[in-house]
C-alpha positions in Angstrom: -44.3 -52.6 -111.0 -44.5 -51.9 -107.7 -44.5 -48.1 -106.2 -42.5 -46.2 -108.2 -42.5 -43.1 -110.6 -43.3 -43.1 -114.3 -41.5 -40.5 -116.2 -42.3 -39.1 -119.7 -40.1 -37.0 -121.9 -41.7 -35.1 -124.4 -44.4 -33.7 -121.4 -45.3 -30.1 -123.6 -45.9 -32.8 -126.5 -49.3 -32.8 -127.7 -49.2 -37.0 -127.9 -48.6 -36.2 -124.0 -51.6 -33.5 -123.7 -54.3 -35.7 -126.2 -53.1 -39.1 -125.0 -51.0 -39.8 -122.3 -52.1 -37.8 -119.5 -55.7 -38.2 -120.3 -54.8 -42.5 -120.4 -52.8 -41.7 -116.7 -56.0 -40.2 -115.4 -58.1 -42.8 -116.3 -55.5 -45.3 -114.6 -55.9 -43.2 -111.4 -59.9 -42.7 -111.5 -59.6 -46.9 -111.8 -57.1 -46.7 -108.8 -54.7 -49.2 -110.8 -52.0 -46.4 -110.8 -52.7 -44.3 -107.3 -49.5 -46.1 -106.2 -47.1 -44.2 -108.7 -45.4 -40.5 -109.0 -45.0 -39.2 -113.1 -42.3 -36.9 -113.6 -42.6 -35.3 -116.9 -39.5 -33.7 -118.4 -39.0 -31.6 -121.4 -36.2 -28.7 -122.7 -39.1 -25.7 -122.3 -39.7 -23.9 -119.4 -43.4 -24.4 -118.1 -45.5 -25.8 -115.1 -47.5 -28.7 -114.0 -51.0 -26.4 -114.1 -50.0 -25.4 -117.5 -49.8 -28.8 -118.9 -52.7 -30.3 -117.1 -55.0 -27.2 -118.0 -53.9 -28.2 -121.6 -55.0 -31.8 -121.2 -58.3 -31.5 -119.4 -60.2 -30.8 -122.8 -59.4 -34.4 -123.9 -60.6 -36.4 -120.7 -64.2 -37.3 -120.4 -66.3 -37.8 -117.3 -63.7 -36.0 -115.4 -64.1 -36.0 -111.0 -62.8 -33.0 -109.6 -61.7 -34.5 -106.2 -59.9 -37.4 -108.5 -58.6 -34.8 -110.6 -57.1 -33.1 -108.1 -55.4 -36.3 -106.2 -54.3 -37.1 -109.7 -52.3 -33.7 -109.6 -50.6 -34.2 -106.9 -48.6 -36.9 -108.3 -47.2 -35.0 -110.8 -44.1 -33.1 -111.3 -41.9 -31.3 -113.8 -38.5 -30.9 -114.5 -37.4 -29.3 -117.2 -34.3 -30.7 -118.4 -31.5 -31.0 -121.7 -31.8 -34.6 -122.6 -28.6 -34.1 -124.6 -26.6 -32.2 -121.7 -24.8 -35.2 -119.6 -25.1 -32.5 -116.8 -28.6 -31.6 -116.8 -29.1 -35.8 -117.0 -27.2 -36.6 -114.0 -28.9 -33.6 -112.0 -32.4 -35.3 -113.2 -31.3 -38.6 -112.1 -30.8 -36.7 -107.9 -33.9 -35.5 -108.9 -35.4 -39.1 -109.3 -33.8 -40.3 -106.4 -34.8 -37.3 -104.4 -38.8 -38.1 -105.4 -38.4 -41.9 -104.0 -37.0 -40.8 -100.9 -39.5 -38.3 -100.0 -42.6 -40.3 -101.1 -41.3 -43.7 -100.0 -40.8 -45.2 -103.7 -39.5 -48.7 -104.7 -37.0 -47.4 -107.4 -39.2 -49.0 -110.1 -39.0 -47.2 -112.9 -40.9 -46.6 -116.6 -39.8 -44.1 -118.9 -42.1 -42.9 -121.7 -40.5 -41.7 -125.0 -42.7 -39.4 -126.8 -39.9 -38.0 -128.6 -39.1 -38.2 -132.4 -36.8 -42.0 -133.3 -33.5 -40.1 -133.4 -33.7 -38.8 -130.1 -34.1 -42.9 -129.3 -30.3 -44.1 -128.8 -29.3 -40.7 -127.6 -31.5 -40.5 -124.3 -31.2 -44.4 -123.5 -27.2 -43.9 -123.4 -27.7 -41.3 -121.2 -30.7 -42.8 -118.5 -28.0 -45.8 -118.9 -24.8 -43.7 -118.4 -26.2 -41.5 -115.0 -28.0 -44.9 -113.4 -31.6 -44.0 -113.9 -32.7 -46.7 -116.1 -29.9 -50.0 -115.3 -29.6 -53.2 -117.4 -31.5 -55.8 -116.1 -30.2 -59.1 -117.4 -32.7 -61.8 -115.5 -35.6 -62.4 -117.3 -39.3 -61.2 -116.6 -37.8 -58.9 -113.8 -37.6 -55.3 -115.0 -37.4 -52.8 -112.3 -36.6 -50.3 -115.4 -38.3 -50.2 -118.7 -39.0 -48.0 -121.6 -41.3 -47.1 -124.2 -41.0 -46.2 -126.9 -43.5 -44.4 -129.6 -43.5 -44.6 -133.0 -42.0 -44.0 -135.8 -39.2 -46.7 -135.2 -37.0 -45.0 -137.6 -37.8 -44.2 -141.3 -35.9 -47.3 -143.0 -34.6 -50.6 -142.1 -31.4 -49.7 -141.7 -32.0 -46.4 -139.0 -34.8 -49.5 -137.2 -31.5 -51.7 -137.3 -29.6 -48.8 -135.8 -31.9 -48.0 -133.2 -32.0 -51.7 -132.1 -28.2 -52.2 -131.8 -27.9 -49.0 -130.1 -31.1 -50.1 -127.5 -29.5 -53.7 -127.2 -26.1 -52.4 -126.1 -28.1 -50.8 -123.0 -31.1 -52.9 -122.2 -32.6 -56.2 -122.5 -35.6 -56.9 -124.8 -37.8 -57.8 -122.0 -36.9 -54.0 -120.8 -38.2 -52.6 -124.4 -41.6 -51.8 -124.9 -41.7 -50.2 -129.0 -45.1 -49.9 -128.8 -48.0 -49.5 -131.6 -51.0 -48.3 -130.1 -53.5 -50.3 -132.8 -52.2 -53.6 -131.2 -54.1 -52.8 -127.5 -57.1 -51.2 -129.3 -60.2 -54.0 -127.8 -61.5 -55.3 -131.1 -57.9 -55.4 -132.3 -57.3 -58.1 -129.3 -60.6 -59.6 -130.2 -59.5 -60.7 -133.7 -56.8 -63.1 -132.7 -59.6 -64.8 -129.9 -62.5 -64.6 -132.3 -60.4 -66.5 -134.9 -58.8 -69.4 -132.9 -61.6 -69.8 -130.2 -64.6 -70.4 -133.1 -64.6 -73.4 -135.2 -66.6 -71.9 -137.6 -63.5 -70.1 -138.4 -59.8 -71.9 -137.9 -60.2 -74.3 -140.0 -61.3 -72.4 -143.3 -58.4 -69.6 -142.4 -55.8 -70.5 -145.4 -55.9 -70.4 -149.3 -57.8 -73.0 -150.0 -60.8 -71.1 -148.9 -59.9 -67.3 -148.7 -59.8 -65.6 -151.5 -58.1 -62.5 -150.7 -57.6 -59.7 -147.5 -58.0 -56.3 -147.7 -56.8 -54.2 -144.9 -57.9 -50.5 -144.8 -57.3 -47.2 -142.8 -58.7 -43.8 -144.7 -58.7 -40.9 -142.9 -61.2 -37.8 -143.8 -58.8 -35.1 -142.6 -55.2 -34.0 -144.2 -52.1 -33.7 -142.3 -53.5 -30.7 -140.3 -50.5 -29.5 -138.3 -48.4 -31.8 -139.1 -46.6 -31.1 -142.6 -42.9 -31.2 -141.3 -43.1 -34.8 -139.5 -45.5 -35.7 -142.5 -43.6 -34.8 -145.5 -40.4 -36.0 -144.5 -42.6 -39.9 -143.7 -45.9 -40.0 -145.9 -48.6 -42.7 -145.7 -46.3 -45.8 -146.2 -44.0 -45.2 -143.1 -46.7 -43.4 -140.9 -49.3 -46.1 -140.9 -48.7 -48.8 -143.1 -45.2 -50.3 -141.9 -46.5 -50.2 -137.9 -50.1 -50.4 -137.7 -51.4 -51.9 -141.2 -48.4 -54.8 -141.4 -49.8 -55.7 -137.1 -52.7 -56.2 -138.4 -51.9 -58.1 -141.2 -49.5 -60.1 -139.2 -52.4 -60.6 -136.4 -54.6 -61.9 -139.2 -52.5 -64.0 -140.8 -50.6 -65.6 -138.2 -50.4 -69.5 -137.1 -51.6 -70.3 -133.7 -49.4 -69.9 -130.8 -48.8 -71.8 -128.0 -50.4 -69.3 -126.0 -52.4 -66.3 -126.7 -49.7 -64.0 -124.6 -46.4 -62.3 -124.4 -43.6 -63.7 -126.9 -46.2 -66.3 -128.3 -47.7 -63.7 -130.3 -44.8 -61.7 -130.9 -43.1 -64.4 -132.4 -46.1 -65.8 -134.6 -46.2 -62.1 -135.6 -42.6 -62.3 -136.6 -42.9 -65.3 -138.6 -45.4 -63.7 -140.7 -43.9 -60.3 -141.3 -40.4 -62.4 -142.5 -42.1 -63.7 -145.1 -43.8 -60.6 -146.4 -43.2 -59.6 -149.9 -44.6 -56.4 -152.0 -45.9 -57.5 -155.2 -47.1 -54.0 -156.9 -48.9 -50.5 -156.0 -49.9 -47.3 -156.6 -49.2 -43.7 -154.7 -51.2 -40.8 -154.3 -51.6 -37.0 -153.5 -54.5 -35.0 -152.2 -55.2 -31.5 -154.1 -53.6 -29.0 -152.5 -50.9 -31.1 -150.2 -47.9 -28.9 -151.4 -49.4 -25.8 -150.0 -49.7 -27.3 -146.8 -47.9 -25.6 -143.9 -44.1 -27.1 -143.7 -44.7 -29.0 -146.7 -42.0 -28.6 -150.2 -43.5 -26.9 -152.4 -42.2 -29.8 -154.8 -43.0 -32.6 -152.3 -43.6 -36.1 -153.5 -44.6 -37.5 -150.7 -47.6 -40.1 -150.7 -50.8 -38.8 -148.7 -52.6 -42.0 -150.3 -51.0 -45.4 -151.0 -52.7 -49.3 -152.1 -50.3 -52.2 -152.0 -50.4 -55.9 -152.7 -48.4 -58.0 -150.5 -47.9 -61.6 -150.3 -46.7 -64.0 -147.8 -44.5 -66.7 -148.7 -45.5 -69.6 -146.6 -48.0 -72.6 -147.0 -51.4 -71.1 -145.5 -51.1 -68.4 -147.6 -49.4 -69.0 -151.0 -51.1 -67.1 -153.2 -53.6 -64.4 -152.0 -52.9 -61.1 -152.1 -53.2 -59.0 -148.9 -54.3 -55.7 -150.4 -53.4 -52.3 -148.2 -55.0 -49.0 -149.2 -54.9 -46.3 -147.1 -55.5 -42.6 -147.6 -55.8 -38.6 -146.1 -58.8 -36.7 -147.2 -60.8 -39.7 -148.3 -64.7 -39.9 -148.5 -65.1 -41.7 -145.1 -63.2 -42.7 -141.8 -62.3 -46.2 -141.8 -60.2 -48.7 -140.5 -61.4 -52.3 -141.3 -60.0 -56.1 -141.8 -62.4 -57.1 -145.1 -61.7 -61.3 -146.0 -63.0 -62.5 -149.1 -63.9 -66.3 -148.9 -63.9 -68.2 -152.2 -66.9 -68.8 -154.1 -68.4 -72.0 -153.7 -69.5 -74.0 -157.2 -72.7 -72.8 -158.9 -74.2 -76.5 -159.2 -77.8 -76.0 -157.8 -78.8 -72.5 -159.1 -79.5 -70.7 -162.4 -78.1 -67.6 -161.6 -74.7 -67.6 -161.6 -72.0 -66.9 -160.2 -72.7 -67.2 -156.8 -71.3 -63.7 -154.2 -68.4 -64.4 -152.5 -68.9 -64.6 -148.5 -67.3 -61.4 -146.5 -65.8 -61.1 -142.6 -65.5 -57.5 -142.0 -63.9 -56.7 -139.2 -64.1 -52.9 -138.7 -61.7 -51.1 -135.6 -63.2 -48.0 -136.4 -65.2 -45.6 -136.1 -67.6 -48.3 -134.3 -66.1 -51.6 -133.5 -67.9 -54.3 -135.2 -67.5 -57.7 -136.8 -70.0 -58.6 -140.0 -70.2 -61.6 -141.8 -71.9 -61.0 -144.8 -74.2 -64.6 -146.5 -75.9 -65.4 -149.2 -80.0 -66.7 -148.6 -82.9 -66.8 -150.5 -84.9 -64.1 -151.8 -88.2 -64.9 -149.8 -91.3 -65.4 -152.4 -88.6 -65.4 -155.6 -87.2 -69.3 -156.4 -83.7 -69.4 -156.9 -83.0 -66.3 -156.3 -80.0 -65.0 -154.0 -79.7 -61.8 -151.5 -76.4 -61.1 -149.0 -77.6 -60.5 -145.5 -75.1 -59.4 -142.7 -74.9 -60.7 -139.9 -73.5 -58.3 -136.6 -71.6 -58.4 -133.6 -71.7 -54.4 -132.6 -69.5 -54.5 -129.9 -69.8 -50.9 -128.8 -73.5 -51.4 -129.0 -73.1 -54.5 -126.4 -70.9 -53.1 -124.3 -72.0 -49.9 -122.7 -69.0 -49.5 -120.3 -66.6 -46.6 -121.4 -63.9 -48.6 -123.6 -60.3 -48.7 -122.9 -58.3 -46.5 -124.5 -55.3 -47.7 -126.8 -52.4 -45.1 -124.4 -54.4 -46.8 -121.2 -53.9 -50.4 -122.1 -50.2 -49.5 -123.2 -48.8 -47.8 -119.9 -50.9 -51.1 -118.1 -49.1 -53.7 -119.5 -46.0 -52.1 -119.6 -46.3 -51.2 -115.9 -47.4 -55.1 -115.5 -44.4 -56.4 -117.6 -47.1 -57.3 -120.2 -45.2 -57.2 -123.9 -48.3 -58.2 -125.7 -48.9 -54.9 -127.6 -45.3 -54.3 -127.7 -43.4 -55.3 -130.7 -40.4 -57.1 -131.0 -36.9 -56.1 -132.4 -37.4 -58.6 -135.7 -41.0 -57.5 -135.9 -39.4 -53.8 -136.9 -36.8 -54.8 -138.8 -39.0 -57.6 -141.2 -41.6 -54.8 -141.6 -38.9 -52.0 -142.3 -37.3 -54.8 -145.3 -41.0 -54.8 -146.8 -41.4 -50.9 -146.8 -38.2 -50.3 -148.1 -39.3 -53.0 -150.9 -41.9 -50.8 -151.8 -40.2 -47.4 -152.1 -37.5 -49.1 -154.1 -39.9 -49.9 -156.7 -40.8 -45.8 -157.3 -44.3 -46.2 -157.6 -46.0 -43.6 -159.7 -47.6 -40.3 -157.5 -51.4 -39.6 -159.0 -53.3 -36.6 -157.5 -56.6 -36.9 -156.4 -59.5 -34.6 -154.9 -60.1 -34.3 -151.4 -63.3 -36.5 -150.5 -62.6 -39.0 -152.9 -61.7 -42.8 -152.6 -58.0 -41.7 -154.0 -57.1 -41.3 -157.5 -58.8 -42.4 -160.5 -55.7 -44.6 -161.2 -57.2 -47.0 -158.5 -60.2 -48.3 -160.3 -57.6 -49.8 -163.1 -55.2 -50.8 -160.9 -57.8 -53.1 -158.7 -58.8 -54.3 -162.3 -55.4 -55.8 -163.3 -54.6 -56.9 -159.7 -57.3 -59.2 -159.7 -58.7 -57.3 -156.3 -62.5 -56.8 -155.8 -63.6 -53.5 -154.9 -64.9 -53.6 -151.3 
């Protein structure tokens, strides 16, 4: 994009205070965004200095002087999105801005505003000219982003896409998923197809099964009345888990970039199936603020899913994620198949492991089996470590950086596509349709005692 004003609706937010304007300062401080205005825009009445002041505990290493220029690009106006009036008054705003500061017109609107507000507010930047359809390809003068959740079903996620379609062009729609710009995340798709250690060994006849896994140590904290009307399913596992599982699974694209990966991603996620799982509630979720006091939503779910193609017939991708678990992780585990005991005593042989984990400290492990020195015949698993935080000492790029970047540099990378949704949304819905049983289980635990069973008759090791 060239000089022009980014504006964000949802700016009193907190997604806006933790995330975004932190990620818009760091663009400054960099100087890859000292050529743009943000205009942030929400129903309440408050100021720049407010909103800033509420922000500036979340940015690190902070300049003063920088902070200050950084300022000075933004402004507020606070407007009813709803209200055609108050829209059309915003867009004279807009156009007031890029007169006075000399702007292109280039536009990118940020939605950090719940999925039904979606179609609402892109009729209405369509209807009073601030965001126009833009029909030639790879020139978008005015995009969008939007945050997640992408509805709640696959029918509201095909909803939402007719209703965005009508408006804009898909090369004008950025429904974003911050886990797909996180570093490491990247890294996974160039680690597997630039290493020929790995490619060719990436199907069934040599993996044994994937387990993909984001636990969480803290509950819902202030979040009971967006969290019990979506629980653990549609908050992580239908966006971030089923990326990553499409990332890993995917066949090579013609090029590691835009629609290449988008639409190997697809491919995967069509052919996505839930085979069983089991559900799960922390102690003491119902008496969580804004939660029903009868609530049956999941704080803790574990899936098996299967993809119905010829690299992966047969091995079950296994999802478990939970709130109040015993440790913070998100983490790619592969099991490769055991090899034939023909040369030792001891048998069976371990299974080889690639763990990739995203967090808390970015690191790839591959874990082998050697000899016990001074013992004959005698095995022991070593790991082997890339820490790639430890390398690299230079600040990491945030997830909310990388995401306003490519957007502003028509990147769609780390943006998902319209089928991507919609094939993921089918698989969710799968599961809730099959009214998996609700254990509870202590805070601090690895989920409910159910599990240990359940891993049992799956088949799945316990990683």
């Amino acid at each position: 994009m060239k000089r022009g004003i980014i504006l964000i609706f949802g700016f009193t937010g907190n997604l806006c205070k933790r995330k975004l304007i932190p990620a818009l300062y760091y663009l400054f401080a960099e100087k890859k965004l000292s050529d743009m205005y943000i205009l942030g825009i929400a129903q309440g009445t408050t100021t720049v200095e407010t909103i800033v002041a509420q922000a500036e505990p979340y940015i690190e290493c902070k300049n003063q002087d920088i902070w200050k220029q950084f300022i000075s690009h933004i402004f507020y106006q606070q407007t009813d999105v709803q209200d055609t009036a108050a829209m059309k008054n915003l867009a004279d705003y807009i156009c007031a801005m890029e007169k006075k500061f000399h702007l292109s017109g280039d536009r990118l609107v940020y939605l950090a505003v719940p999925s039904s507000l979606f179609c609402r507010i892109t009729e209405q930047l369509t209807d009073v000219g601030i965001c126009v359809k833009n029909t030639k390809k790879n020139f978008s003068p005015h995009c969008i982003v939007y945050e997640k959740p992408f509805g709640h079903n696959y029918a509201s996620a095909h909803d939402i896409n007719a209703c965005l379609a009508r408006h804009l062009s898909e090369h004008q729609i950025y429904r974003i998923d911050h886990y797909l710009t996180k570093e490491l995340v990247t890294n996974i798709v160039l680690t597997r197809f630039t290493n020929c250690v790995f490619e060719p060994l990436w199907h069934n006849r040599y993996i044994d099964q994937v387990h993909i896994v984001l636990n969480e140590t803290i509950g819902i904290e202030d979040r009971g009345a967006y969290y019990d009307n979506y629980g653990a399913v549609r908050d992580v596992m239908q966006n971030h888990m089923l990326q990553l599982l499409a990332l890993v699974s995917m066949e090579p694209p013609e090029k590691l970039t835009g629609d290449y990966i988008r639409h190997e991603r697809a491919r995967v996620l069509e052919k996505l199936y839930f085979v069983s799982g089991i559900r799960g509630q922390y102690e003491g979720y119902r008496a969580e603020k804004n939660v029903r006091p009868n609530s049956q939503t999941e704080t803790f779910a574990a899936v098996t899913l299967m993809i119905q193609n010829h690299r992966w017939a047969g091995v079950p991708f296994f999802l478990k994620t939970g709130k109040c678990m015993s440790k913070n992780e998100v983490a790619i585990h592969i099991k490769f198949k055991q090899v034939d005991c023909l040369l030792l005593k001891n048998c069976p042989i371990p299974s080889d492991w690639l763990t990739i984990t995203v967090s808390p400290e970015a690191r790839f492990s591959l874990q082998l089996n050697m000899k016990k020195p001074g013992i004959a015949d005698e095995l022991v698993t070593v790991a082997m470590d890339f820490c790639h935080s430890c390398m690299f000492t230079v600040r990491p790029t945030q997830a909310y950086e990388q995401i306003i970047y490519e957007a502003l540099m028509g990147e769609q990378t780390g943006a998902v596509r319209f089928d991507e949704i919609e094939y993921a949304w089918k698989c969710i819905d799968q599961i809730y349709a099959a009214q998996l049983p609700l254990y509870i289980y202590k805070k601090g635990t690895d989920g409910p005692p159910e599990l240990t069973s359940y891993l049992y008759n799956q088949g799945i090791q316990k990683r």
